[in-house]
KEMARBA-298349 format. One record per residue: z, x, y of N, C-alpha, C in turn; residue in one letter; residue number from 1; chain. Coordinates in steps of 0.05 Angstrom, whole numbers, plus 5000, padded with zeros to 4 digits. Each point is the difference from the previous one (the first is absolute). Example, Ala and Ser with C-alpha at 12.3 -4.5 7.8 and 13.67 -1.06 7.14 Angstrom:
{{5156, 5264, 4886}, {5000, 4982, 5024}, {5000, 5018, 5024}, "a", 1, "A"}
{{4986, 4993, 5021}, {5001, 5016, 5024}, {5014, 4985, 5022}, "s", 2, "A"}
***
This chain:
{{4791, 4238, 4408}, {4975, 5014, 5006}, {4977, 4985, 4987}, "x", 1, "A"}
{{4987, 4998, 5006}, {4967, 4985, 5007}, {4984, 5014, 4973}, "x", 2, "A"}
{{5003, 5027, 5007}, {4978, 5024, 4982}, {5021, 5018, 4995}, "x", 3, "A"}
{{4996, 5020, 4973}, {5014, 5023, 5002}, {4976, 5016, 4995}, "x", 4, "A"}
{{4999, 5025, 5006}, {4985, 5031, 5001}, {5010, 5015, 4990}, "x", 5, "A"}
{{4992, 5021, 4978}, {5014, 5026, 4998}, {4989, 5023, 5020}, "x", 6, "A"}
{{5006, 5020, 5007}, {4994, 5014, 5013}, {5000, 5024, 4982}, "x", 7, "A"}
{{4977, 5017, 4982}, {5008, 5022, 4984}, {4987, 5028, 5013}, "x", 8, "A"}
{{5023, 5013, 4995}, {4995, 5034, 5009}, {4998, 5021, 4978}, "x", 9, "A"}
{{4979, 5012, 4999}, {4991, 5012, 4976}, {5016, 5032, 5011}, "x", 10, "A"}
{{4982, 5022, 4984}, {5016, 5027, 5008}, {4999, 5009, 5028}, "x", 11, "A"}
{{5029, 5014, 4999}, {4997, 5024, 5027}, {5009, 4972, 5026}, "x", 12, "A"}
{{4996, 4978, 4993}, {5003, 4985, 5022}, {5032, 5006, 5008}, "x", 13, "A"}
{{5022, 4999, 4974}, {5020, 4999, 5006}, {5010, 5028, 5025}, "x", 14, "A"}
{{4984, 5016, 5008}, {5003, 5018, 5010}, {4995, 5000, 5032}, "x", 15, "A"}
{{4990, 4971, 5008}, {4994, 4984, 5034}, {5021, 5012, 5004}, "x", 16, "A"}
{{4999, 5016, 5035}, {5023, 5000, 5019}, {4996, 5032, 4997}, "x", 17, "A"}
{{4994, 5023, 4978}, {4997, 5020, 4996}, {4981, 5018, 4987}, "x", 18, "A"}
{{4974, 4988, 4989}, {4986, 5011, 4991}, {4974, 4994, 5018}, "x", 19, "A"}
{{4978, 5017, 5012}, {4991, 5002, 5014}, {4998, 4983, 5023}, "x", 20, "A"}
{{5024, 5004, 5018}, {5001, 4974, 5024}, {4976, 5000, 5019}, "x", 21, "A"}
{{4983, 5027, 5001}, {4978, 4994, 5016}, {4975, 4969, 4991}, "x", 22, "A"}
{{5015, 5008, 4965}, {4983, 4978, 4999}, {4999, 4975, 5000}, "x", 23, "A"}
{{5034, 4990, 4976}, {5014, 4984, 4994}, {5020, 4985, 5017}, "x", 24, "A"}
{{5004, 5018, 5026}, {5031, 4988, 5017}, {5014, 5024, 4992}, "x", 25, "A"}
{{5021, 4982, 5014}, {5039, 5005, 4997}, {5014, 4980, 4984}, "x", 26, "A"}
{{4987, 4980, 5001}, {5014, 4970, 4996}, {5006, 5010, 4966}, "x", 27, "A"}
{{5016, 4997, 4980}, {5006, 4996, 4974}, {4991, 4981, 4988}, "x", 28, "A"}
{{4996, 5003, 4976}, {5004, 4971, 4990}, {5014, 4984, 4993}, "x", 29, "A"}
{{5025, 4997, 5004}, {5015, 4982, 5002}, {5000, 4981, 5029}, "x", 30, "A"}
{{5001, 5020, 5019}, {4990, 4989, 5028}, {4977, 4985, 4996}, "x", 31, "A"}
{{4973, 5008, 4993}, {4977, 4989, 5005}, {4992, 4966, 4982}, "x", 32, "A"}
{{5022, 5000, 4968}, {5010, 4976, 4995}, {5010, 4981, 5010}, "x", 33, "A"}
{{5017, 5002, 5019}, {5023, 4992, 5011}, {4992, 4987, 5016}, "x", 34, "A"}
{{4970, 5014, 5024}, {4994, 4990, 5015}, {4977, 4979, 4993}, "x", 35, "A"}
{{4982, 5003, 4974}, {4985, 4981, 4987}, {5011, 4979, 4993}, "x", 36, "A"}
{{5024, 4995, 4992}, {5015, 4984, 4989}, {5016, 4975, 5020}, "x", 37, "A"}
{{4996, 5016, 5029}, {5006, 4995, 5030}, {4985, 4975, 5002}, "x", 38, "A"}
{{4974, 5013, 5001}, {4967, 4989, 5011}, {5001, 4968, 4981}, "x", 39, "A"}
{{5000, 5015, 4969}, {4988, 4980, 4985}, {5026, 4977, 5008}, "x", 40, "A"}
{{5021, 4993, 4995}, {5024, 4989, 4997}, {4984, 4976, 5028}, "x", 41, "A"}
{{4991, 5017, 5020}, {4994, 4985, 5023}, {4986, 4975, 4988}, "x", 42, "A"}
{{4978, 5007, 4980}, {4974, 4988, 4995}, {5015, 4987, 4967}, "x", 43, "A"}
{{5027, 4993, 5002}, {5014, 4992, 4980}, {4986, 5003, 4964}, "x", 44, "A"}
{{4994, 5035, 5007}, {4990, 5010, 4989}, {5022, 5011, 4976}, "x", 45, "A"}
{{5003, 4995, 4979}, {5020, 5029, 4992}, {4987, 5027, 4993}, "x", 46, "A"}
{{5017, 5023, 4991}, {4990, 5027, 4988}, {5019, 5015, 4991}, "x", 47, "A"}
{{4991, 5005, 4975}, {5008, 5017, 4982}, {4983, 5033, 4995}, "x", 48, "A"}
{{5011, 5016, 5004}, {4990, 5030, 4994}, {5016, 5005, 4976}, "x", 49, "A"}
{{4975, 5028, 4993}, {5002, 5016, 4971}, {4988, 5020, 5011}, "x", 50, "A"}
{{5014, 5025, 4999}, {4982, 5031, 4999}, {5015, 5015, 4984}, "x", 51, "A"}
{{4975, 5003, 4979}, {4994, 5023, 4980}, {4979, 5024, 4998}, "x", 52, "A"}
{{5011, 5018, 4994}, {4987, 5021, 4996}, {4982, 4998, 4973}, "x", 53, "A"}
{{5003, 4994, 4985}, {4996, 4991, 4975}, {4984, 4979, 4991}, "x", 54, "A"}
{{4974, 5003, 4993}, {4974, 4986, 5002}, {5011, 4976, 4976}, "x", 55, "A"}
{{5011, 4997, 4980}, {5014, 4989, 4978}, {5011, 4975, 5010}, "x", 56, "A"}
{{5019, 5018, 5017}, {5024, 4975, 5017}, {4981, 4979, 5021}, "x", 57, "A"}
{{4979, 5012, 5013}, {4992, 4988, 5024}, {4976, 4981, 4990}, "x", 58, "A"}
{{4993, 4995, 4974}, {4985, 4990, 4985}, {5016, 4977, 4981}, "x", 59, "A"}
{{5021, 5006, 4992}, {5029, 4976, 4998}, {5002, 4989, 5024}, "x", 60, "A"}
{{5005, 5010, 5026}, {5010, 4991, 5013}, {4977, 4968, 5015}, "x", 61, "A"}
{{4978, 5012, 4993}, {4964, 4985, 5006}, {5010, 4964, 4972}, "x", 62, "A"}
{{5001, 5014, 4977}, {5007, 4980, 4992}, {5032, 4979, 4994}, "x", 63, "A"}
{{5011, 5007, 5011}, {5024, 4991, 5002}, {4993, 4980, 5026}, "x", 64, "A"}
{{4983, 5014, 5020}, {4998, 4983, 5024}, {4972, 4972, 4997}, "x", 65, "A"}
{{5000, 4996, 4979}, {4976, 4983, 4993}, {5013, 4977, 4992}, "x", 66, "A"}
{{5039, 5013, 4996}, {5012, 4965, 4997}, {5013, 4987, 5017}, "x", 67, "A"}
{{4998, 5012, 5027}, {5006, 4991, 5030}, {4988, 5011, 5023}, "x", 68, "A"}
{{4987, 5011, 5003}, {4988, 5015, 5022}, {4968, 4975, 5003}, "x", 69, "A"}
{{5003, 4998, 5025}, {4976, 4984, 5014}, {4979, 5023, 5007}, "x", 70, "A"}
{{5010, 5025, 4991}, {4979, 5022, 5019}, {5016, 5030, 4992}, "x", 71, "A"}
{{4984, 5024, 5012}, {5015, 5028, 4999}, {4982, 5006, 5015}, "x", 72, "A"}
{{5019, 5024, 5016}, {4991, 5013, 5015}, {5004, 5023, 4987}, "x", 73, "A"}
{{4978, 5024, 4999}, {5008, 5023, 4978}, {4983, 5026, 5013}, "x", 74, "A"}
{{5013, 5018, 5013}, {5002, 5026, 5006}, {5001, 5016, 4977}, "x", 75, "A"}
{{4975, 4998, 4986}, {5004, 5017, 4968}, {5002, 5033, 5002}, "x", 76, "A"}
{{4993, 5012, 5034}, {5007, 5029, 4996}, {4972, 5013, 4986}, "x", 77, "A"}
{{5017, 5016, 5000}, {4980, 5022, 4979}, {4985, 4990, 4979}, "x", 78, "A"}
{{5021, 4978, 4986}, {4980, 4990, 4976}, {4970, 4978, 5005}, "x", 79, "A"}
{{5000, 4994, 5030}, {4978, 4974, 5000}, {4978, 5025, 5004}, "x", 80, "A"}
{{4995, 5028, 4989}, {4982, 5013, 4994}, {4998, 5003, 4977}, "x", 81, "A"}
{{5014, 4996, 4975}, {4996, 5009, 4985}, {5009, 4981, 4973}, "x", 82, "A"}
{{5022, 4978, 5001}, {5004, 4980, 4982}, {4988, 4971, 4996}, "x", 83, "A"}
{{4983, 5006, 4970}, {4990, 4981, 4989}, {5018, 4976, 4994}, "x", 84, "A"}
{{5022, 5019, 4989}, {5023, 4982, 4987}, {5008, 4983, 5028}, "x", 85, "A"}
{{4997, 4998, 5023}, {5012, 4985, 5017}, {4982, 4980, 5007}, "x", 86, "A"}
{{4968, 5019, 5009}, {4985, 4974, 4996}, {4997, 4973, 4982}, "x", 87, "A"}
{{5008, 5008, 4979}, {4998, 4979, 4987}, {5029, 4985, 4989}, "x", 88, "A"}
{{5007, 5014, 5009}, {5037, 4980, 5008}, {4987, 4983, 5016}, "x", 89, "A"}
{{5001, 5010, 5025}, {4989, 4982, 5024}, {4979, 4976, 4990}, "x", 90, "A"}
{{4985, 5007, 4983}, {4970, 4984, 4992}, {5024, 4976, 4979}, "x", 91, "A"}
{{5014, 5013, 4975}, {5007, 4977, 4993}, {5031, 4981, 5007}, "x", 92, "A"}
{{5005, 5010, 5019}, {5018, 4982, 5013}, {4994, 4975, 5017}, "x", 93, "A"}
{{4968, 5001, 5003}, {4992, 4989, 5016}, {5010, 4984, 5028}, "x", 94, "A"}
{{5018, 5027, 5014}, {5010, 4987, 5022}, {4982, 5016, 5021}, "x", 95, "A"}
{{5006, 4994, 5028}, {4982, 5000, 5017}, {5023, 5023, 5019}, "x", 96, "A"}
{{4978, 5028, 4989}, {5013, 5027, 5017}, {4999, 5005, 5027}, "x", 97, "A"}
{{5004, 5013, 5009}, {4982, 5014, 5029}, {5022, 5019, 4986}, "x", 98, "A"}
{{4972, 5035, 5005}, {5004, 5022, 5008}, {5010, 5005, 5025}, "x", 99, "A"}
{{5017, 5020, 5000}, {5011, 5011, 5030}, {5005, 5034, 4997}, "x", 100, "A"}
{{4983, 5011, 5022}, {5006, 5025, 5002}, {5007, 5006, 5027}, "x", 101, "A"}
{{5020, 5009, 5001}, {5008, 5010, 5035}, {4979, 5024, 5006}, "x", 102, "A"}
{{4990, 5014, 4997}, {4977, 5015, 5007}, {4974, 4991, 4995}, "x", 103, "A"}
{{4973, 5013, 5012}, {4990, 4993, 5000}, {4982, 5019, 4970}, "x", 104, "A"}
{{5001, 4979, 4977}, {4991, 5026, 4972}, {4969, 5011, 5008}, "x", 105, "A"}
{{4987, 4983, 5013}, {4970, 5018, 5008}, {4985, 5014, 5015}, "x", 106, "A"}
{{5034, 5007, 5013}, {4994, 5025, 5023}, {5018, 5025, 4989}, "x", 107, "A"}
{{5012, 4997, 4982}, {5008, 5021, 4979}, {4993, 5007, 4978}, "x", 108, "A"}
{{5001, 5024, 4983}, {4981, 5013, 4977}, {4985, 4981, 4989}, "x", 109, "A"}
{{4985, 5007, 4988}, {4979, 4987, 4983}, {5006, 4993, 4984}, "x", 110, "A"}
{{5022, 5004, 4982}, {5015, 4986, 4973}, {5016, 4976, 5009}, "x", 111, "A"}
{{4996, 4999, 5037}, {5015, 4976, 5000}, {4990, 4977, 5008}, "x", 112, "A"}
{{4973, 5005, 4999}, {4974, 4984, 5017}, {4999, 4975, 4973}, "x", 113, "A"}
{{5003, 5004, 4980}, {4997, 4983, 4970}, {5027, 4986, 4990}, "x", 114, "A"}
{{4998, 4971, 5004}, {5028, 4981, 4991}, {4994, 4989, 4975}, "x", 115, "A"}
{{5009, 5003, 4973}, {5004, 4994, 4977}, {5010, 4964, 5004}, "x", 116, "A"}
{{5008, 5002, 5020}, {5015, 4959, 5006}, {4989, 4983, 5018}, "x", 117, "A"}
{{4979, 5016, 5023}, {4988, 4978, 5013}, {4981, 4979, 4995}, "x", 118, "A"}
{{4990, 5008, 4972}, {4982, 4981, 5003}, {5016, 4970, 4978}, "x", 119, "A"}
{{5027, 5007, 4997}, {5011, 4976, 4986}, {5019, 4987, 5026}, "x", 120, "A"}
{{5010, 5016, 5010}, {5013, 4986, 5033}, {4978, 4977, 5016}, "x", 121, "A"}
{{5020, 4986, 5003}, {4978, 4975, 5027}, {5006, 5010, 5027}, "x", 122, "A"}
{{5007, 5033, 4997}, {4992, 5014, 5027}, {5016, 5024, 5009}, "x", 123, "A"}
{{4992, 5015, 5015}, {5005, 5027, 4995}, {5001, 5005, 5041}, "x", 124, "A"}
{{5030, 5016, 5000}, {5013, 5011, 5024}, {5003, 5021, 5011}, "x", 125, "A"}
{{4983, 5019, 5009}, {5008, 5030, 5000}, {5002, 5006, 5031}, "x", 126, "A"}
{{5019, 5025, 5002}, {4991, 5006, 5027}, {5016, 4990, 5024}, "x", 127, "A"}
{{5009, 4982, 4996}, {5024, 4993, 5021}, {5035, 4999, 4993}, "x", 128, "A"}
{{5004, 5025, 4991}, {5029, 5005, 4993}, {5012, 4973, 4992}, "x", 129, "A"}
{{5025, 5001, 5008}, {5016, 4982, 4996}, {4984, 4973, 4999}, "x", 130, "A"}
{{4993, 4989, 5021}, {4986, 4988, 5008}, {4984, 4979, 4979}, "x", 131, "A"}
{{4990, 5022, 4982}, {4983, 4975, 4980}, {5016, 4991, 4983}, "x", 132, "A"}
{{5027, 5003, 4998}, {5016, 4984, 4977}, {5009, 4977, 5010}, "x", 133, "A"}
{{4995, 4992, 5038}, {5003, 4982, 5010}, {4980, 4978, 4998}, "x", 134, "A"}
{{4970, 5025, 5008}, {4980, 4971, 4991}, {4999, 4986, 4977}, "x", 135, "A"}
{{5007, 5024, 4972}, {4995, 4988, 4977}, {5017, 4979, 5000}, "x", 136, "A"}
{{5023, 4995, 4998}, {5017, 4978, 5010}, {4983, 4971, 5004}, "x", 137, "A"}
{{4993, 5000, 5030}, {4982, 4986, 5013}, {4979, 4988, 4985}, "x", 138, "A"}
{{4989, 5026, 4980}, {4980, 4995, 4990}, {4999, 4980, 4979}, "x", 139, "A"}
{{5021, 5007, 4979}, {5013, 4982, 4980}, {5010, 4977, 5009}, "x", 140, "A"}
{{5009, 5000, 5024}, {5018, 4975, 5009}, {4972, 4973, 4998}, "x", 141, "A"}
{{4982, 5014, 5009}, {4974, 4982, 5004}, {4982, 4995, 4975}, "x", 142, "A"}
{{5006, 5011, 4980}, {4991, 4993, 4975}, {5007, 4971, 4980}, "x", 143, "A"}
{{4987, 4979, 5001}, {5001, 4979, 4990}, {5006, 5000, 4970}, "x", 144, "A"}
{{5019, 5001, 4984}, {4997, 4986, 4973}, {5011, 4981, 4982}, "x", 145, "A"}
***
C-alpha cells in the first residue's frame, strides 16, 4: 500500500445499522468499514479503524496514528461539539484530518451547528451519509506530502 489512513469512530457510532436509521442507515459498522476498506484498497490505499466511546482512547488512538498514518478520517460524534482535548490531539499530531459526519450537523439542534475540530481539519464532510467517508478517502488520497 502506497498510503495508510486510519479511519476513527468516536461515540454512539458503534451503534450504525440501529440507532436512528432515519438518520444514520441500516448499514453497521463493521459493514460500512468493510466497504471503505473496499474503495480505498482500489486506490492502493490501506485502512485501519478504531471506535471508541471513550474520549481518552480516541485521543491515543490520534497519537499512535502520527507513527504511520498519512491521514485520518475522524467521525468524532458527539465529542467534535465539545472536545478540546481532541482538538488539540489533532493540532499536535500534526497529521492532515478530514472531519466526517454522515448527517448533516447544521440542519440539526443548535448545539450541533459548533465543531470543536474543524478549524484544525484540512476539511470538513457533512451531510452525505455514508458517502463522505468515501470522499474523505479521495480527499486524502490527493493530499501531497
Amino acid at each position: 500500500m502506497s498510503k495508510e489512513f486510519l479511519i476513527l469512530h468516536g461515540p454512539n457510532l458503534n451503534l450504525l445499522g440501529t440507532r436512528e436509521p432515519e438518520i444514520y442507515g441500516s448499514e453497521t459498522l463493521s459493514e460500512l468499514v468493510e466497504s471503505i476498506k473496499q474503495y480505498a484498497d482500489k486506490l492502493d490505499i490501506g485502512i485501519r479503524d478504531f471506535q471508541s466511546n471513550v474520549e481518552g482512547e480516541l485521543v491515543n488512538a490520534l497519537h499512535e496514528a502520527k507513527d504511520w498514518a498519512a491521514g485520518v478520517i475522524f467521525n468524532a460524534g458527539a465529542y467534535t461539539h465539545t472536545s478540546v482535548a481532541l482538538r488539540d490531539a489533532i493540532t499536535s499530531t500534526e497529521l492532515d484530518v478530514v472531519e466526517v459526519h454522515m448527517s448533516n450537523i447544521h440542519t440539526r439542534e443548535d448545539f450541533r451547528h459548533v465543531s470543536m475540530i474543524s478549524a484544525v481539519c484540512v476539511g470538513s464532510i457533512a451531510g452525505f451519509g455514508r458517502k463522505g467517508y468515501f470522499l474523505a478517502v479521495d480527499a486524502l488520497a490527493d493530499i501531497e506530502r
